[in-house]
C-alpha positions in Angstrom: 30.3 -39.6 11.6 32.2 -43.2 10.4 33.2 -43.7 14.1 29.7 -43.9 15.3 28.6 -46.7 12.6 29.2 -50.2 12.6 29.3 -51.2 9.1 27.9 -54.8 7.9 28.7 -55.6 4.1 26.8 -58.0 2.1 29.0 -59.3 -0.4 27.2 -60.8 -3.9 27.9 -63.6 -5.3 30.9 -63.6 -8.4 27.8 -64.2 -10.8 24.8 -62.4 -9.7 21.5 -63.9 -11.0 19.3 -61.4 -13.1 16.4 -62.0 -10.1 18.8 -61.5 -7.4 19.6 -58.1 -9.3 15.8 -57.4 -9.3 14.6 -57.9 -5.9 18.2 -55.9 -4.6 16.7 -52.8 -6.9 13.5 -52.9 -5.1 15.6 -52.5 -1.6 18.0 -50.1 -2.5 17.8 -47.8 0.0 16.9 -47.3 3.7 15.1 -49.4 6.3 13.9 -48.9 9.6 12.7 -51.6 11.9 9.1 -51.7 12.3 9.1 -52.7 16.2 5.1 -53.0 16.3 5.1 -55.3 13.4 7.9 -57.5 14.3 6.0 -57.9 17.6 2.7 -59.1 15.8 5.1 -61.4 13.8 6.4 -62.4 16.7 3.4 -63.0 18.6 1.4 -65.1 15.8 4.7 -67.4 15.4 3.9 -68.1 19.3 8.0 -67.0 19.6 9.1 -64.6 22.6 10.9 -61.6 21.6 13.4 -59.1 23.9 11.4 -55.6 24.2 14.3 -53.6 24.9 16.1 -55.3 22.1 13.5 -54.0 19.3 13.1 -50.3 21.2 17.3 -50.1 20.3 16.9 -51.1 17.4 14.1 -49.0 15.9 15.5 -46.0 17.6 19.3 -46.8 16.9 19.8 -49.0 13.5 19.1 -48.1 9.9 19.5 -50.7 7.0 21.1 -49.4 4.1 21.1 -51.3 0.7 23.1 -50.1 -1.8 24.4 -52.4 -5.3 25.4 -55.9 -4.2 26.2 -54.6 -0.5 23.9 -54.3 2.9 25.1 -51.7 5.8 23.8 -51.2 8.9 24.0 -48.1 10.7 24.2 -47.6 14.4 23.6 -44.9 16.4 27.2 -45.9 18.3 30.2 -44.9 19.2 31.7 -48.4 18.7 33.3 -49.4 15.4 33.6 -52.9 14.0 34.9 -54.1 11.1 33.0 -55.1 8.1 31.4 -58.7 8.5 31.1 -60.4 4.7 28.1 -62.0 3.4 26.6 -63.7 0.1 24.1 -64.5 -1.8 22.9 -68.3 -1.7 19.7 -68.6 -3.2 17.3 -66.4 -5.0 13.7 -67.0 -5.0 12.0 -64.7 -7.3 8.1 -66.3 -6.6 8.7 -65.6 -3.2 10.6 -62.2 -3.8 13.4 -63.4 -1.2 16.8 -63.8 -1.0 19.2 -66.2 1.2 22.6 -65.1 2.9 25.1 -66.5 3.9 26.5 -65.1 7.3 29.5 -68.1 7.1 29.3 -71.3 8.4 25.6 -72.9 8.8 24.3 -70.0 9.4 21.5 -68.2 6.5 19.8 -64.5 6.7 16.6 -64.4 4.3 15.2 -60.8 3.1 11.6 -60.7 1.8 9.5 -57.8 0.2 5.9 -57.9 0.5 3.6 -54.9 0.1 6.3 -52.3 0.3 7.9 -53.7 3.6 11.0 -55.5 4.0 10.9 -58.6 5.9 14.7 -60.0 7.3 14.9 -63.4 8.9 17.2 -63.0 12.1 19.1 -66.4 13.2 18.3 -65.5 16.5 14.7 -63.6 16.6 12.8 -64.8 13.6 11.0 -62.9 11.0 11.6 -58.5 11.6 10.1 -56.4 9.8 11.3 -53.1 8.6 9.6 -49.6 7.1 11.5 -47.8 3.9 13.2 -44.9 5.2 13.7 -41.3 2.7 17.1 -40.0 2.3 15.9 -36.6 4.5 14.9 -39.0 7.3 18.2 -40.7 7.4 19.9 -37.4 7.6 17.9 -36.8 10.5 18.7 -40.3 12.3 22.6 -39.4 11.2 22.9 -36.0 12.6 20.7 -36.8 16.1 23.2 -40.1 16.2 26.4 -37.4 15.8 24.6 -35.5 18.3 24.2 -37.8 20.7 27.6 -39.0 21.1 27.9 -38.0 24.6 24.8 -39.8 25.8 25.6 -43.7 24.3 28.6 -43.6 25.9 28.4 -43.6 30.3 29.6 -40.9 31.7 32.1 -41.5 34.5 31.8 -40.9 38.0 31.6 -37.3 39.0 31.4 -35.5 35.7 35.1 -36.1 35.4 36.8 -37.3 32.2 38.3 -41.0 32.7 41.5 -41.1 32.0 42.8 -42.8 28.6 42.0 -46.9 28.3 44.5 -49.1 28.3 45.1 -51.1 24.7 42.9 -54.3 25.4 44.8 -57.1 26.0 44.8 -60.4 24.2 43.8 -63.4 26.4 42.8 -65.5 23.5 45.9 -67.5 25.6 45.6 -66.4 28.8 44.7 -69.4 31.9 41.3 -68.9 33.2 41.1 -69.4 37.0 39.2 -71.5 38.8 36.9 -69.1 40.5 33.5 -67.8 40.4 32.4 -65.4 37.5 33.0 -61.5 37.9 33.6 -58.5 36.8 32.7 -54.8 35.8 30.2 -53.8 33.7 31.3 -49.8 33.2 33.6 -49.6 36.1 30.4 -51.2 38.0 31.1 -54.0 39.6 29.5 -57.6 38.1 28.7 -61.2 39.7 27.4 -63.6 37.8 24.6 -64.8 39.7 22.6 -67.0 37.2 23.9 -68.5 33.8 21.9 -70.2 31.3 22.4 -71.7 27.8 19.4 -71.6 25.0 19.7 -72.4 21.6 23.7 -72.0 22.2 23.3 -68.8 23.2 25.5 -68.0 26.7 24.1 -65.1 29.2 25.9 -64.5 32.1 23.7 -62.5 34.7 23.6 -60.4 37.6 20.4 -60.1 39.4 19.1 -63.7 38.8 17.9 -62.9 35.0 14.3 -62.9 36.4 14.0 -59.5 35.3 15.9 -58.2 32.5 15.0 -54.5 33.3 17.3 -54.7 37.0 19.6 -56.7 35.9 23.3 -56.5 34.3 24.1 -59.0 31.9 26.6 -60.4 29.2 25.3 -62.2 26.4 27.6 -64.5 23.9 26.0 -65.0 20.9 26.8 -67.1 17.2 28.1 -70.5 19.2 27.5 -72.7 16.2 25.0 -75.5 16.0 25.1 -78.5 18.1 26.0 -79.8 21.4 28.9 -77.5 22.6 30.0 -80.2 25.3 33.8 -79.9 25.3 34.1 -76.7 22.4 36.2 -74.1 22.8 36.1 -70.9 21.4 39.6 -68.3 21.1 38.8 -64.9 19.8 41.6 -62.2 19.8 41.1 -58.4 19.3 41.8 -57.6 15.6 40.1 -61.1 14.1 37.8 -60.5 11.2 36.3 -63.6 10.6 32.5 -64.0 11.7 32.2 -65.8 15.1 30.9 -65.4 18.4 29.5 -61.6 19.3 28.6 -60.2 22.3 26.1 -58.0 24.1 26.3 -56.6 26.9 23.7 -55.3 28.9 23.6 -52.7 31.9 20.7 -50.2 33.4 22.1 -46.6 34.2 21.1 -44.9 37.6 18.3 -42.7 37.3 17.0 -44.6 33.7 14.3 -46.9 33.5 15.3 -49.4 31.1 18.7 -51.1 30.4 20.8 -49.9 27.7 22.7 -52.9 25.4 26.0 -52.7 23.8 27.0 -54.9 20.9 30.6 -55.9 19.8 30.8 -57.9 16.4 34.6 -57.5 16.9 36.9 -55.7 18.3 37.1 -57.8 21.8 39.2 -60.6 23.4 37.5 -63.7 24.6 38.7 -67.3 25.6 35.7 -69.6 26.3 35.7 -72.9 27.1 32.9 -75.6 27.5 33.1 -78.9 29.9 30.4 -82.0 29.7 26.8 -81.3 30.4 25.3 -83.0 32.6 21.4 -83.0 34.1 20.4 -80.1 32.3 23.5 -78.1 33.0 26.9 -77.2 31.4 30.1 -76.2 33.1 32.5 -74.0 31.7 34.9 -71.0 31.8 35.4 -67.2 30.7 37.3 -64.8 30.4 36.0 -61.8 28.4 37.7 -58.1 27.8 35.7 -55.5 25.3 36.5 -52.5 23.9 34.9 -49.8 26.0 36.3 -47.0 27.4 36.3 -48.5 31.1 37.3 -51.8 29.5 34.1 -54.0 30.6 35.2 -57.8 31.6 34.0 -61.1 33.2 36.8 -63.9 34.3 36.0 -67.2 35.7 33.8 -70.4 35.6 29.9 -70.6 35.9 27.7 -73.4 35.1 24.8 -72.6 32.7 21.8 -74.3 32.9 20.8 -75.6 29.5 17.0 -74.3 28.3 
């Protein structure tokens, strides 16, 4: 069952406050995202917020707290090593706490009226349901079950043969030539780039539509203008940086299915000088999956 988890470990701080100890008693336990909730949260902050993104999540992620550690569960068969947090601030008035992911960035986790509220970097306020042990059993065995179905099937019925070990092009020259790729041994084009809030995605399909489109989407950039930045990642690196998602719609289904990697991938990415509202750069991406999913080349993102 560890194979289809992604583990995410909070880490407390050397001297844990008597409140922080508190309010982590009162979320010991399981969480599952309320996706109706988060919506109306969404929705009153006047913020947009993906659909598909909260459907995954409330159908596929469980919050576990246990003493002084968070994990997330994931109804996946991708493994990624254990991202470290701790505990900045406690706020007992407010019953929240602030974590640190690393670097600038901060997660805060709020209880009010038996719910948990966690602030996302990226999509604001979420809110999440408690969740009884039986219940998580359930989500843990349909998640084993399913193992067969997360994963794309190849071509024919037949079994792919064995992957390749992903190579490391945290080195590697990146030509100059248009975008592309595969997405699942389907080929991939990038047809549309765009930049918002230093968040890269890389589309196929225009990204008018994000229920006919494929799509990468590279994530945790930092703060600030990224004019000039580069950004090396290599396979087996631990340290929190840039994560990916990537994005694909299955024949037959109605909605896209997402993929994130936290680690585990190979990625050289590299930033020219904006200019009128747009950014050049180049890519070259390899993840983890079985058909080993890329994009290689340049693209010039229009910044949002």
């Amino acid at each position: 069952m560890k194979k289809y988890l992604i583990t995410l470990v909070v880490a407390a701080t050397a001297v844990v406050h008597a409140q922080a100890a508190d309010l982590a008693s009162q979320l010991l336990g399981y969480w599952t995202l309320d996706a109706a909730q988060t919506t109306k949260v969404a929705e009153r902050a006047n913020r947009e917020i993906d659909g598909l993104k909260l459907m995954f999540m409330e159908k596929k992620m469980v919050y576990e707290f246990q003493k002084d550690q968070m994990i997330i569960h994931v109804a996946s068969p991708d493994k990624v090593p254990a991202m470290p947090y701790t505990v900045k601030a406690v706020d007992e008035k407010a019953k929240s706490l602030t974590l640190d992911l690393g670097g600038e960035k901060e997660m805060k986790i709020r209880l009010d009226k038996g719910k948990m509220a966690h602030n996302d970097p990226d999509d604001g306020w979420m809110i999440y349901n408690p969740m009884s042990k039986e219940d998580f059993a359930k989500f843990a065995k349909a998640a084993e079950t399913a193992k067969g179905k997360v994963t794309p099937e190849p071509e024919g019925g037949k079994k792919a043969p064995a992957a390749k070990k992903l190579e490391d092009v945290s080195k590697q020259p990146i030509p100059d030539e248009p975008a592309a790729g595969k997405i699942h041994g389907k080929e991939f084009k990038v047809e549309k780039a765009t930049l918002d809030n230093n968040k890269l995605e890389l589309w196929q399909g225009g990204g008018e539509s994000k229920f006919d489109t494929k799509e990468f989407e590279i994530m945790n950039l930092g703060n600030g203008a990224l004019d000039g930045k580069r950004f090396s990642v290599k396979r087996d690196q631990d340290e929190i940086g840039p994560t990916i998602c990537m994005s694909y719609k299955k024949e037959g289904e109605e909605y896209r299915g997402a993929e994130n990697y936290l680690n585990g991938f190979s990625m050289k990415l590299e930033f020219g000088t904006a200019k009128d509202g747009k950014i050049p750069g180049k890519l070259h991406l390899r993840l983890p999956d079985e058909e080993r999913s890329f994009v290689i080349g340049t693209f010039e993102a229009e910044i949002k």
